[in-house]
C-alpha positions as CSV (number, residue, x, y, z in Angstrom):
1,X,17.6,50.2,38.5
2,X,20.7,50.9,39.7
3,X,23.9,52.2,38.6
4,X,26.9,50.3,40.4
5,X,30.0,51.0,39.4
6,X,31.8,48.1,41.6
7,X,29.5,45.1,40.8
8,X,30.9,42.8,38.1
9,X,27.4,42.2,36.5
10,X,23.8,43.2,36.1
11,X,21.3,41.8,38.4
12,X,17.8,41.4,38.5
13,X,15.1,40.6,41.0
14,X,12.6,37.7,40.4
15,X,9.5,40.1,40.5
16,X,10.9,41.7,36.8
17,X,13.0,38.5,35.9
18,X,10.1,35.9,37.0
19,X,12.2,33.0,36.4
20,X,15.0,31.2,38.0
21,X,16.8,28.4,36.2
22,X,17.1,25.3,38.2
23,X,19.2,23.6,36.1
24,X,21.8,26.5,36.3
25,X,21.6,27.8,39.5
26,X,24.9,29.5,40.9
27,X,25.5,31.1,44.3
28,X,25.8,34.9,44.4
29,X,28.0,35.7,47.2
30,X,26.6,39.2,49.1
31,X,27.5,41.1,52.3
32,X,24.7,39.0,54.5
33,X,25.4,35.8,52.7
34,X,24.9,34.3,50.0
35,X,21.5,33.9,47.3
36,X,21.0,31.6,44.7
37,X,20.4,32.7,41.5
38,X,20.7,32.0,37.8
39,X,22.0,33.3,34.3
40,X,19.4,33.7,31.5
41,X,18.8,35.9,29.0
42,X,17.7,38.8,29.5
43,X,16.4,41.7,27.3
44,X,16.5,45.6,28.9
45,X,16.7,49.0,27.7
46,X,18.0,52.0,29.8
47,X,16.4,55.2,28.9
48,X,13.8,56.3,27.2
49,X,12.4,53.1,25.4
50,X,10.1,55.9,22.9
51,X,13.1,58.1,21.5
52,X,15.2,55.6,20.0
53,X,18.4,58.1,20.2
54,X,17.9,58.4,24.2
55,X,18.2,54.3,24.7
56,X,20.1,51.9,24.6
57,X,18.9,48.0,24.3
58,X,20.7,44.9,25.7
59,X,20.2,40.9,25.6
60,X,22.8,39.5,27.6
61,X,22.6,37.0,30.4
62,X,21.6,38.7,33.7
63,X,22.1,37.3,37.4
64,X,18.5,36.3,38.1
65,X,17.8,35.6,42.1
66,X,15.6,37.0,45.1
67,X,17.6,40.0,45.5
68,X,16.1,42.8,47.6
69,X,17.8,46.7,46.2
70,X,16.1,48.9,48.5
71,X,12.9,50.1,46.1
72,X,14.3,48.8,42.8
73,X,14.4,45.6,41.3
74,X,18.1,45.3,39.7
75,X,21.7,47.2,39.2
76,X,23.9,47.8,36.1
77,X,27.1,46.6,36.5
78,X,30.2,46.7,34.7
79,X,29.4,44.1,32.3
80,X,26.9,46.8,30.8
81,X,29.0,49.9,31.4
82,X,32.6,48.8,29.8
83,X,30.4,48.9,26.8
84,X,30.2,52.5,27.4
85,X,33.1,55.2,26.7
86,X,32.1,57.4,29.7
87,X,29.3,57.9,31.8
88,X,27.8,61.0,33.4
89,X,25.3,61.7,36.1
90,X,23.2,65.2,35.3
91,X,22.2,65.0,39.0
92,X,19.9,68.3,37.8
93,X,17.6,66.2,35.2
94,X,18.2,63.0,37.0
95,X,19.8,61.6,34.0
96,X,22.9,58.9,33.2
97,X,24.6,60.1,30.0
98,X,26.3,57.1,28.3
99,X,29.0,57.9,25.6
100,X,29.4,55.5,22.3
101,X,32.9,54.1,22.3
């Protein structure tokens, strides 16, 4: 995934989130227009899902929609990263350090 700092919420792509609410569909507006997506709930750890003090798990509603990231299917927005105190990026270890409020 991807870390962005200016997006307002995390997003997902359909090939990791296969489902998109019809009932609740909402239009995500984007740079070269617009997608439709939807809100569920969606479960998601960043880290290192085997050392329980290197992750962190979240259920939240994500923004669910054919999205295309490059080679990765979602970002974290702010909605994850207020959560967070600080962040750092060890560039070296290619590793996001998230600090506990």
């Amino acid at each position: 995934m991807l870390i962005d700092t200016g997006a307002a919420l995390t997003t997902f792509t359909l090939r990791v989130v296969p489902t998109l609410d019809t009932d609740s569909r909402i239009a995500i507006n984007m740079a070269k227009g617009s997608v439709l997506a939807s809100r569920p709930p969606v479960g998601f750890v960043l880290g290192d899902s085997d050392l329980r003090e290197r992750h962190c798990s979240f259920l939240q509603n994500g923004v669910v929609g054919r999205f295309k990231f490059l080679d990765v299917d979602g970002l974290v927005g702010q909605d994850v990263l207020s959560r967070f105190k600080s962040l750092t990026f060890d560039f070296k270890n290619s590793t996001l350090i998230l600090e506990d409020r």
